[in-house]
Every structure is written in C-alpha cells, then in structure tokens.
Steps between C-alpha positions, in 0.01 A plus 500: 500500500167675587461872591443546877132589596601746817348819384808753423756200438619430115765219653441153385423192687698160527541198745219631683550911569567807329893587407417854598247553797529133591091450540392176429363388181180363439593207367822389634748286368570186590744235336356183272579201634775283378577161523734360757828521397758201488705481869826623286329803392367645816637814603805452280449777247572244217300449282503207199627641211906634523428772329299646855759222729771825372225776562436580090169573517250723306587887623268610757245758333481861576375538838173727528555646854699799508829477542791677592844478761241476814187444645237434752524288825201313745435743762660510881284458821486754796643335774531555873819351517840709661593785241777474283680674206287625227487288152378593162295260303673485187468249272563414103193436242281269662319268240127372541430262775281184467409466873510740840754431767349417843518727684851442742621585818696806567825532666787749555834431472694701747823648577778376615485464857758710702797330667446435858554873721437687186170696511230448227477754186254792568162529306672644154828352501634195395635268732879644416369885613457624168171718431215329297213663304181537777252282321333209620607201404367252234466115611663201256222211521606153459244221372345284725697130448188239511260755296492377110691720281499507122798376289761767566490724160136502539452608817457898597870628473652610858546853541852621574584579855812672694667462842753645713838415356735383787870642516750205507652396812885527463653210709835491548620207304699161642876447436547329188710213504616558141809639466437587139075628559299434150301831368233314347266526772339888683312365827112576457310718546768718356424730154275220309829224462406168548735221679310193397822335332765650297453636167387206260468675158682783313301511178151465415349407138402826368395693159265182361189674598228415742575148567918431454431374168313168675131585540322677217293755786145598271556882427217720685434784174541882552218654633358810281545808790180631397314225542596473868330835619240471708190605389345575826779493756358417802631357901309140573279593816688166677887700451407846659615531800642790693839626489547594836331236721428278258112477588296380151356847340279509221283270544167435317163467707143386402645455152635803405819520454804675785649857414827455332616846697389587873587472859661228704122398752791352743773821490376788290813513242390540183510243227466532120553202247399697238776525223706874491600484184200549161588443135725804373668614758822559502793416766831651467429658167560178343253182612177533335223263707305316302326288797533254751604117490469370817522590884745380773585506896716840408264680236337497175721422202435735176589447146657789353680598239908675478474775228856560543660201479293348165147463622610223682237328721569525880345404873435803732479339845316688787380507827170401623503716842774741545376457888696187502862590625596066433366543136642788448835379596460194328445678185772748479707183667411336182592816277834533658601118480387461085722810431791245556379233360628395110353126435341346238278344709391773735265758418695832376404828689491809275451782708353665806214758447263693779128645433288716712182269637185649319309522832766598783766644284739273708824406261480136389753288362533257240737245394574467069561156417512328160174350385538065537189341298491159599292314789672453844550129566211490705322602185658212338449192720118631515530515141542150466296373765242715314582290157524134704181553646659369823728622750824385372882636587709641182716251387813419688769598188293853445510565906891467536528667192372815659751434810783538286380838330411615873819348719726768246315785567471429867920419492528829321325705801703305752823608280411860593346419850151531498284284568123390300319366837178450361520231181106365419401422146324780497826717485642321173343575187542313114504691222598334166825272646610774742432495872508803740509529857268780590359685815825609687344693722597193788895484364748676797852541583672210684581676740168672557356463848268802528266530245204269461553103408229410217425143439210291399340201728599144302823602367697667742730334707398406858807708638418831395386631873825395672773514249368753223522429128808404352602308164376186650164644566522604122588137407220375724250720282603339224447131625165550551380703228665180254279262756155716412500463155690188512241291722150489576616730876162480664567605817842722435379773745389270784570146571825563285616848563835426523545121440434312163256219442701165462578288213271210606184828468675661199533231209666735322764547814552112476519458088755821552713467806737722393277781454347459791890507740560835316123632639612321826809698517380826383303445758661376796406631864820558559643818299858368486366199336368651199700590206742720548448747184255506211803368270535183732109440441466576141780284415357209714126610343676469198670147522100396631371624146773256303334252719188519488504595126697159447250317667182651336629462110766265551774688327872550711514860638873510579639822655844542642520515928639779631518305872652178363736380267418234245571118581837415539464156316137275528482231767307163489553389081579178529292238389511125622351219395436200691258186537277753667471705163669833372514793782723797556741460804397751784783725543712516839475805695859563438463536120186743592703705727744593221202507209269744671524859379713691692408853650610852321763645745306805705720811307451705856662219649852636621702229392285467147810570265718302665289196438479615129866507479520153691514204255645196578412127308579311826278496790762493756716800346202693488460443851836577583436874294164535716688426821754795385231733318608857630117569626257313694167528420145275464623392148812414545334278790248341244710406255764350749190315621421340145851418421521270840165335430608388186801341673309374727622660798161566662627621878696792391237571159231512825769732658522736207113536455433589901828779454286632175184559691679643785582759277198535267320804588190389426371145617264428285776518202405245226877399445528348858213292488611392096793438624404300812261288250820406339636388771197333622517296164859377609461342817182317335203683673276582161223632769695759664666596149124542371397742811834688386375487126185629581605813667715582245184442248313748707720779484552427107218326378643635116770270514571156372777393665306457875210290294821323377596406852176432642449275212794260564441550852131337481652236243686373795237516754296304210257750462480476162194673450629789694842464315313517093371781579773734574717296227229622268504833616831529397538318236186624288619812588846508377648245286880556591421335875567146358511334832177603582367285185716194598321547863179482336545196305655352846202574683265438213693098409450479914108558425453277242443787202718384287341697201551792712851452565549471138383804368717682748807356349326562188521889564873558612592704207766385282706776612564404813781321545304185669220449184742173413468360865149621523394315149690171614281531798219470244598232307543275807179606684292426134702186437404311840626149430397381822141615471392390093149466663519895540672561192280674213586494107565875459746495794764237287500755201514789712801340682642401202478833268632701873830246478542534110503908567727514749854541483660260695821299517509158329508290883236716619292470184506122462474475891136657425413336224539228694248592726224631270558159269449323841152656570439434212585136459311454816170658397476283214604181675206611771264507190509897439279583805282816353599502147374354221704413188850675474566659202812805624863383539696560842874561429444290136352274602152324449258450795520111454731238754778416221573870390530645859739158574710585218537898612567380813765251376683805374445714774693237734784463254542873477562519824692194541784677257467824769536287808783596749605159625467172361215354766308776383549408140447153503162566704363723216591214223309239741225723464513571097554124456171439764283750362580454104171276322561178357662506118592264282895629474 
C-alpha cells in the first residue's frame, strides 16, 4: 500500500483513503473486472474447488493498518431533532474503506412514551425520574432506503449509538389452566430469557477448535505488538466531533489542516484528541507506554508493557474527553463488567489504572486488557474482497464457523446475566484459530434500566426503544452480523434494517435454506420467536454446518440430535415390480406415523420421569398407564396423542393435541405444531401436515427429522422436486436416516432418473441393517427385463457381480438370478441394443441365446424343488422345459 500524501500523516492508503486520517488518495482503488460468474455461484460464497467450498483457504496476510481491541467510527450529524440521552461513539478497529457512505438521514429514537395521566420526564431525567448527565444529546442516523449503498462490509461502518432503556411493564399474569405449570418459559421482557419454544439442546460440539472439527477456518497470524504503533497518531478531521453537543470541531479550512485540541465554535467546551499518554511513561508503577494502536468512540488505545507480571504486552484504554459524562460511564461500565468475566473467547481485563491529564491535571482512567493480534472480522471479509478483486461474502462454512466460537461466549455472559448489546464484526477479532469478543464497553446487567443502552444501527434489534435489550436482542445481533459477512447485504442499514433479503434475491439463501431459517429466526420481529438461548442457536447453527458441509464435499456429517430421537424403524423399503417396471411402494401414512423420529421428552416437563419410567410394548396398555399417569402435563398429552393416531383413533388423538396446547405456555411451541403434522398425515391431508412441518423447520432448521417429514409429505402431494430435495438434505447429511434414501429413489424412479436412484441405493452403507434390501433394489432397477431397449452392457455385470456378493438365502438368490438372466436373455434376443460383442459372463454364463437358456433352465428347476404347493411347482417345470434349447438327448 502507498504512503499517504497529507502533509503530517505516515498512515497508508487502501481502497481509496488513508487508514489513519482517512484523506483520499490520489489514485484510488478500484476493483479489476471479472467475468460474470455462473448463476450457481452468485452470491453463494462457494467457490469451485472443495478445498475453499469448506473455507481452507490461503491465511489472510498480516494486515498493515494498525490494529488493536478498538477503533474509529464515521462521524454523527448535529441535528435539530428533540433531545435525548447522551451516547458515546465507541467503536472497535475500523479497517480501510473502498467507498464513502452517502450521506443519510438522521433520526432519534426516543423514550418510551409515558402511560396515559402520567406526566412526561423533565429535561435531565429519564422517562422513569431518574437523573441523567446534562449534555446534549447525539442523533442515530439511519440510511436513506432508495440511495445506492455499497456491499455491506464495504460500506463506512455505523457508529454505535444509545437510547433510553425502558423499565418493563409488570402485568399481572392470566390464570393458567395447567394444573401442573411448566418452568421452561420467563414471560419477556423479563432478565434477557427468551420464550420462543422450550429448550431444544443441552450440549454443544465443543474443544475441536474454530470450526467443530467441520470447516478448516484460514488462521489470521499474530501480529508483532510493535509493529502496530502508530507512528504519527493522529484523529481523521471527518471523526472529531464534540463531546458535549456533538457539533464537528477540528475542522480543516483552505487546505490546512483543523486543530486536533481547541474549543467547541457551537458550545465553548473544550476538546482535545490529542493522545495523553507519550512513550515512557509510566502508569501504576508498572505499564510502560510504548505508543498508540488505534483510536475508538471511548479513547485512544496504548500499547504498553507489564514489568511486573513478565513484560507481558498489554492495552491501556482511555478516554477521549473526560467532558463526556456517557463515555465516561461507558468506560468504567466496561471496566467493572470485564472484572467478571473468565472466557476464552472474551477479551481478559488486567487491571484498572488512573493518570493525571498532562494539560488539566484532571485524573484519567484507563482500562488494562490483554493484547489480541489478529484482524477484526471486518478486517477479514475486506481482506478477501481485497484478494478477489470483487466484492464477494466469506464463504458460508468459515461464516457459521465464527457463530459457533461467538454463540458460547455470548451463552457464557447470559449464564452470569449480562448482556453484549452491541455484536458487529468489528467487535470479534482472529488471531491464529482463536476468536475474541472485544469492546464491552455496551455489555449491562439484565436487569439494568438506568444507565445508557449502546447499540449499533444494522444489527440491533428493532425493539430496543420499547422493550430494552434482553437475550433475544443479543441473539438478534448475532443473526445479522452471520448475514453481513455471509451475503452480499447491500442495503442492511436501510431498505433492510430489520428484515432479510429473500431467497429468490439471495442465491445463496435458496442453495442454503437452512441457513437462511436460522438467520430468519435469529431474526424474527417478534422477540419470543427467536431462539430462546445462545445454546438453542449454536446447536441448530451447528446441525446447519453438518449440512451444508455434506452438501459442499459430499461426505456424511452425522451428529447425534439432542431434540429428537433416532428412527424408530425406516418406512417405504419395499420394492415391487410390475409390467410398469421396478418402483418402490409409497408408504401409507400409518407406517410414517410410527417411523418418524419421535421428540426428546422436555426434562422441565412435570410429568418427564414418569414417562421415562412408562414402558409398555402394547399401544393400548400404554394408553391405559397414560390415562392413570399420577401428573398431567403437555407431555403426557403428546404422547397419549401419538399412541391414538397410531390406532387410528383420530377424534380423541385431535382431543389430546387441543388439551396439550391449552396447557402449553408458549404457543408458538414446536412440539404442538410436530405433533399436529402427525396428525395431519393421518387423516390424509399431506398439505396441512407440510404447513405443520414447516413451522417446526423454522424453529429448528438444524434438524433432520422435520426435512424428513416435509419430504414424505411433498412425496404425497407429488411434488417430487420439492420432496428430493429435503430427502437429500437428510440423507447426504447423515447416512443412518435410511428412509430418507428409499424416499429419494421413490421420487427419483417417479422422475425417470433411474441412474440417480441407483446410486442412492448404491450408498446405504453396509452397516445398516437395510444395505441387503437396498442392493436388491439395485439389481432389479439395472436388470429391467421389460425395457432391454434401455438396458446397457455394464449394467448386466454390475447386476450380476452385486447378486454374487450378497448374502442371500437360496429362494431369494435364484429368484434374482432369475431376473438378471431374464434381462439378459432379452437384450440379446433384441439384438444387444448399445453393445457391441459380449465378451463378460452374467451369473456363468455367456452373453449368447443358448447359454442364458440353459442358466435359465436351472434357475426354474431350482426353484421348482423350493416351491410351496404343487401348482406352483409344476408351473416352474413348464417353464424349464419351455425355455431349455433344443438337444439332441
């Protein structure tokens, strides 16, 4: 990268603009141009080799901007609007930007508005009467929607913003009409639980590194400290602004450049953005400065060094403007919070140290952290836009991969109830195979109503002003920091602010519906609807990965389902054969019903070890213990209401579902509408069942067992397209779901791919107990008697050696030889369409007329001396006697 030519600047220019004052370069950068990519690569993240499809690419190289836990943010406008609560700008490491923003709109989110009768907070309070610092307000913008925007990791990152968090309104809640009430549930907005659906997961795949031991994730290398300092630390002109009204200060005129220190024109406070700290001093007797890295919303950041605790390199966090009351709070908010925190992937907080300010003697804080030397994930995605020459997301298996390092560390703040609030790429950071969440300065108490409610514009969750942050809002944060670097998200501060663009605008939304239902969820308007904990979504994230890792190197990715149990037995193996050619028989619903995974039993549910004890072999007695079962509860319910649809008394199974949502506490509970799929199934409505389905593949989009459903579902609505694709899902994805391959080869005989169907069959494992049925399914499809015009060579010896392998009984076996001698016999009587000579043998015998007569002969005879009943024998010797060639004995 070139040297910036602004007089007094040693930063370094790329995509356009300096990484330190942000002037423009000369010669900006602009990106080649590339070919147009095929339709299936557009916006996918995939790329053509598998090594990139699982995100193994060549490590990113060292970035040149300085880095370090935070940085710089796009500046705020003045704003006439209505005053509200103060807000610091803060902000982690910003990297270089190809492009300007345009300029938006401004807007001001305010506070809650008072019940009705209830006067309206005085200048200085909040709207609950408690005293606020007297500073004017600073306004959060939001993007025009119809003005272009760049792709959304190229565009100018948002600055973070606060609000007035609202106290909850404690309603007095309804009668429940469960006698035995479930404790799964805490009504929103209560301390940051979610009641989206029950718990779904107790376990998440942990200790494989960055990526569950599915994605290889490129290592980002450790950053020398040293070579981080800034050489020339200086404020770009376009960031100052003033701490106390928030008016831009500093500014450069007739090209020379603004005074980094000075007087607010608009207020007269005083403003300095001038670092405090020089090389050598010392803070606390123990941090030796050696420089700056980088600046942020809240302060510079130093590098310094512990001399009593092995030279160790450490962050020394300050403020900018000690004027600020919001920053200042923020920052020894931040302080306070990291002192509890003990994660491995949340930046460690060291210490607490105060210095006098050179120039006002005024005591200044700052915060010791660890050193991280990575590149925020910002950094990253720019990173390889940079190398593409193109915008381009990260790939998808890299992107989740992050999720799952970040979901833990987000659980582990819920676990001692704080709360993040303000997720962005630019608050992660790689370094090597570890990622850490950094810039807590936003994280708060659940509880916390008073102090100031930091969030940035594009990733927080459109309920913030009216119901506060919570661990949905968390969630929410998450959701669309995966969609940045997932998709190309032009347009993720304005026309979709809070909504996602849909899979027919995404391709990589449609090649990846799964992914996309977990975004959709995390997501949701509606904060009941979204996940319920960090667990719940990692574990679905995590089920997505197996998926989509299945799909991209086809190679199983089996995990074991924490929601459902496994299949009970596989539904819809039996193959017929009939003038019409060889298919497998579409299963009835009733043998579906009882095939379908069933549900894990909720362990908060009341009556849970009762149903563990309850085990019964007969449908009716276990009815009879149900009827008896000591507590009542939504489980007990359920499972009454599966044992009478498989007896097929629908009325009272209908009765048992309504009595279970009566007394589910939450009605958006994934069971009831699995459950009412089921029953949808038995009374023979496959549309209704695949509404049901589909709900319950929203809410766990992880799982196979609703693509399952939906699959069979479709198959009977004779949507087969619709139908492979979720049988593919599953079974490409995990090997043990055997019914989902004998639904594929269903749907794929119905289509007419009949070399598709076979190398299905072909990849049932031979340890499952259905490889035998599976290969006999083989044989007959390759051996099509009734079709020799369709038959090919390679097919009869395939057929052949598959039959010779097999281990079979000596009925069965000659029963199929039968078959495969009778393609044959028929090909060569048709005058061996396709083939040329023969020179192979099929079951011992010669491709010519006379030798497959003679096997046949023998075949008939064999199973003449097997037959049951005499009609049956003497048939098979008619047809030995009629088949055998002319001989001379």
């Amino acid at each position: 990268m070139a040297k910036c030519q602004r007089p007094g600047c040693g930063g370094e220019t790329a995509f356009g603009k300096c990484t330190q004052c942000g002037a423009p370069d000369q010669q900006a950068w602009t990106p080649p141009q590339q070919p147009p990519r095929r339709e299936d690569e557009a916006g996918t993240g995939w790329f053509r080799h598998p090594d990139v499809l699982s995100g193994s690419q060549p490590s990113p190289p060292k970035p040149s901007a300085p880095n370090a836990t935070s940085g710089a943010q796009p500046p705020h406008r003045p704003s006439t609007q209505p005053p509200q609560p103060p807000r610091p700008v803060t902000q982690s490491q910003q990297a270089p930007q190809p492009k300007a923003k345009p300029d938006p709109e401004t807007l001001t989110i305010r506070p809650v508005t008072p019940p009705h009768g209830q006067p309206a907070p005085a200048p200085g309070q909040w709207a609950q009467g408690v005293q606020v610092p007297a500073v004017q307000p600073q306004e959060m913008h939001s993007p025009l929607a119809d003005v272009p925007q760049p792709t959304s990791v190229l565009a100018t990152a948002e600055p973070t913003q606060s609000i007035v968090p609202p106290k909850p309104v404690v309603e007095e809640a309804p009668p429940s009409q469960d006698s035995q009430p479930r404790s799964d549930s805490v009504p929103f907005p209560g301390p940051g639980h979610g009641t989206g659906s029950r718990r779904t997961s107790s376990r998440v795949a942990r200790g494989r590194g960055l990526g569950a031991g599915l994605v290889d994730v490129p290592p980002v290398p450790y950053r020398d400290p040293t070579s981080a300092v800034m050489t020339d630390p200086v404020v770009a002109e376009n960031k100052r602004f003033c701490g106390n009204c928030g008016a831009a200060v500093g500014r450069g005129a007739d090209g020379e450049p603004g005074a980094a220190e000075g007087e607010c024109p608009n207020c007269g406070a005083r403003f300095s953005f001038k670092p405090r700290l020089r090389r050598g001093d010392i803070l606390g007797g123990q941090y030796e400065v050696l420089g700056c890295l980088a600046y942020g919303g809240l302060g510079w950041i130093y590098l310094a060094k512990d001399h009593n605790v092995s030279d160790r390199w450490v962050v020394l966090k300050g403020l900018i403007d000690t004027g600020d009351p919001t920053a200042l709070a923020a920052a020894v908010a931040e302080q306070r919070f990291l002192a509890q925190v003990e994660h491995a992937n949340i930046l460690k907080i060291y210490n607490f140290v105060q210095a006098p300010d050179p120039t006002t003697g005024t005591s200044v804080g700052y915060i010791v952290m660890e050193y991280v030397g990575g590149q925020s994930l910002r950094q990253i995605a720019l990173e390889h836009h940079r190398t593409l020459g193109r915008a381009e997301p990260l790939p998808i298996g890299q992107v989740i991969a992050y999720g799952l390092e970040i979901l833990p560390a987000m659980g582990y703040l819920h676990s001692i109830g704080l709360l993040y609030c303000d997720l962005k790429p630019d608050n992660v950071i790689q370094t090597n195979e570890t990622l850490k969440l950094i810039d807590l300065g936003a994280v708060r108490r659940e509880d916390d109503y008073e102090s100031p409610l930091f969030f940035t514009l594009g990733y927080s969750a459109p309920e913030l002003s009216e119901r506060g942050a919570s661990v949905a809002s968390d969630i929410y944060t998450v959701g669309r920091t995966l969609a940045v670097l997932s998709i190309e998200f032009t347009g993720y501060t304005g026309k979709y602010r809070h909504t996602l663009p849909g899979p027919d605008e995404m391709p990589l939304f449609k090649l990846f519906d799964s992914y996309y239902r977990v975004l959709k969820r995390a997501t949701h308007p509606d904060p009941d609807r979204r996940f319920p904990t960090a667990e719940d979504m990692a574990e679905q994230l995590t089920g997505v990965l197996r998926e989509v890792m299945a799909l991209g190197t086809n190679r199983p990715r089996p995990g074991v389902s924490t929601v459902f149990g496994p299949e009970p037995r596989t539904f819809g193996a039996t193959v017929q054969t009939d003038e019409r050619g060889v298919s497998l028989t579409v299963p009835d619903p009733s043998e579906v019903i009882g095939a379908l995974p069933v549900p894990q039993v909720d362990t908060d549910d009341p009556a849970a070890g009762v149903l563990a004890a309850t085990v019964a072999s007969d449908l009716n007695d276990l009815v009879e213990a149900l009827t008896h079962a000591p507590q009542n509860s939504v489980e007990v319910r359920l499972r009454m209401m599966r044992a009478r649809t498989e007896l097929g008394d629908i009325a009272r199974a209908s009765g048992e579902l309504e009595l279970a949502r009566r007394m589910a506490s939450d009605p958006h509970d994934w069971r009831l509408q699995w459950h009412r799929g089921l029953l949808e199934l038995a009374m023979r409505r496959p549309n209704e069942a695949r509404a049901a389905f589909d709900a319950v593949y929203d809410a766990l989009p992880g799982e196979a067992a609703p693509k399952l459903a939906l699959g069979i579902s479709l198959e009977y609505l004779r949507d087969y397209f619709g139908a492979a694709r979720f049988y593919e899902q599953v079974w490409r994805t995990d090997r043990s779901y055997v019914s989902a391959a004998f639904g594929l080869v269903r749907v794929y005989l119905a289509q007419g791919a009949r070399a598709g169907a076979i190398e299905v069959l072909e990849s049932v494992p031979d340890s499952s107990s259905h490889y035998v049925a599976a290969q006999v399914a083989a044989i007959k499809i390759k051996a099509r008697a009734h079709e020799v015009a369709k038959l090919a060579e390679p097919d009869l010896y395939d057929a052949a050696r598959r039959l010779e392998r097999l281990a079979l009984d000596a009925e069965r076996r000659t029963q199929l030889s039968v078959e495969v001698l009778e393609a044959a016999y028929g090909w060569v009587k048709a005058g061996r369409p396709g083939g040329g000579h023969a020179t192979g043998t099929v079951l011992g015998c010669n491709l010519s007329e006379r030798e497959l007569r003679f096997g046949l002969e023998r075949c008939y005879r064999a199973l003449a001396r097997l037959a049951s009943t005499p009609e049956q024998r003497h048939e098979l010797v008619d047809r030995a006697n009629a088949i055998r060639p002319r001989t001379l004995t």
